[in-house]
N, C-alpha and C positions, 0 to 999 in steps of 0.2 A: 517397414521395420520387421517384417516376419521373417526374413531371411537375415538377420544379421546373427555376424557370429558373436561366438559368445569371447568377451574379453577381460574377463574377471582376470586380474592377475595370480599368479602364483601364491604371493606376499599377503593375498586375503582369505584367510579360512574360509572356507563356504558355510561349515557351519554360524560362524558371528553373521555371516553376510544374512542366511536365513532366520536368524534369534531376532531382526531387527520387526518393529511394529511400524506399518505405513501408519502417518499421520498422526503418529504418538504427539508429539510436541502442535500440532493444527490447531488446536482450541486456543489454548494460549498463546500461542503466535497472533491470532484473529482478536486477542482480547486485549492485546498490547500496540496495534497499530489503530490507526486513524486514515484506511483507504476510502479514498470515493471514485469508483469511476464516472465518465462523463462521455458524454455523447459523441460521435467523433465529428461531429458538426461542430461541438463546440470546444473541440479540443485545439480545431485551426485559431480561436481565439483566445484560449486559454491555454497554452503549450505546457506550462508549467504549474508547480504549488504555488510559484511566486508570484506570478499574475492569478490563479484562483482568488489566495487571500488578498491581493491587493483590491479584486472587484469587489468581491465580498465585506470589503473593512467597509470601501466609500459606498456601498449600496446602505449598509446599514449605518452609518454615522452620515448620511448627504438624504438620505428618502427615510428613515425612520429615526432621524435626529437622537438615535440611541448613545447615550453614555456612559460609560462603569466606573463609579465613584468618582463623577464628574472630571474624568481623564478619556482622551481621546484613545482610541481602542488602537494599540501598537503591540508587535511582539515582544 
């Protein structure tokens, strides 16, 4: 990337483009999602959210017989 030219359009002030703050918005971004990474061992097994929580519901309602207000744990 050290040689790439510069492509800022016309159309964009340089000064707005420099007023900007990196990572202004990062905190709150990080405080409003729910990522997990995972292993890529076990990403061959779990490719998705939707197989994540479908292991996780039956590990914990089939091996720790847990229940939440005596209802089966469902989205």
């Amino acid at each position: 990337m050290g040689g790439d030219k510069d492509t800022l359009r016309d159309e964009y002030p340089e000064d707005l483009i420099r007023s900007g703050v990196r990572g202004k918005y990062a905190k709150r971004y990080r405080e409003g999602t729910n990522i997990v990474f995972i292993d890529p061992d076990l990403h061959k097994l779990f490719p998705d959210s939707k197989a994540v929580n479908r292991a996780l519901r039956e590990k914990v309602e089939t091996h720790l017989n847990l229940h939440i207000e005596g209802r089966r744990l469902t989205p």
